[in-house]
N, C-alpha and C positions, 0 to 999 in steps of 0.2 A: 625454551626460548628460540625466537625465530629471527635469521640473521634477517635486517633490513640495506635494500642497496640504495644507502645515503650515508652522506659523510657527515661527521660533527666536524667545521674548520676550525681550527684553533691559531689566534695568530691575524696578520693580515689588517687590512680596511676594517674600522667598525662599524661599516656601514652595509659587508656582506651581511645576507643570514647566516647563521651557524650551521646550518643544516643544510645540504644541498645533494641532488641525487647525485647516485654515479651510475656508469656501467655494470652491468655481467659479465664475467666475474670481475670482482676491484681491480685497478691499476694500483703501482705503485705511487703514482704522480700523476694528480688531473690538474686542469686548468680552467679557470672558471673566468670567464670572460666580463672584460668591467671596463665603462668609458673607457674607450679606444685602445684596448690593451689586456691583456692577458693576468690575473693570479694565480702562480702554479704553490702549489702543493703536493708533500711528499704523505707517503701512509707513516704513520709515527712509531707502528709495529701493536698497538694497541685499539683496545675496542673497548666500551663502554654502553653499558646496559639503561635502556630508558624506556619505561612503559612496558617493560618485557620483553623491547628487542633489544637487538645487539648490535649497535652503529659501529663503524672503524671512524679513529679519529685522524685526521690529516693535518701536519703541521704546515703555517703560510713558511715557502721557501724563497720567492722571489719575484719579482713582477715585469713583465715584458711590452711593449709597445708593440703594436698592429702596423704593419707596413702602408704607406700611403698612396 
C-alpha cells in the first residue's frame, strides 16, 4: 500500500471536500482556507486505507477569521 499526501477531514463545514492535499511530510494541523477565514485541523493519530492507499485522517478543531 502506498501512503497518499491527502487528508480525509473529518468534522467541520459540509460544504468542504473530504479529501484535501497536504504537504510533505504531514503536519500535525493544517488549515484549509474557506470564505474569509481559516478551518484548522488536527492529525487524529490515524489513517485509513481507500483504493489501496493510506490517507491520514484529520479531525475539524476550530475556525479562524482572516485579518482585514
Amino acid at each position: 500500500m502506498q501512503k497518499k499526501h491527502e487528508a480525509e477531514l473529518q468534522g467541520g463545514p459540509s460544504d468542504l471536500r473530504s479529501r484535501h492535499p497536504i504537504p510533505e511530510p504531514p503536519q500535525e494541523e493544517i488549515k484549509v482556507p474557506r470564505r474569509n477565514g481559516y478551518e484548522h485541523y488536527s492529525f487524529s493519530g490515524s489513517y485509513q486505507e481507500q483504493s489501496g492507499e493510506v490517507i491520514a485522517v484529520f479531525q475539524w478543531s476550530y475556525r479562524t477569521q482572516s485579518a482585514e
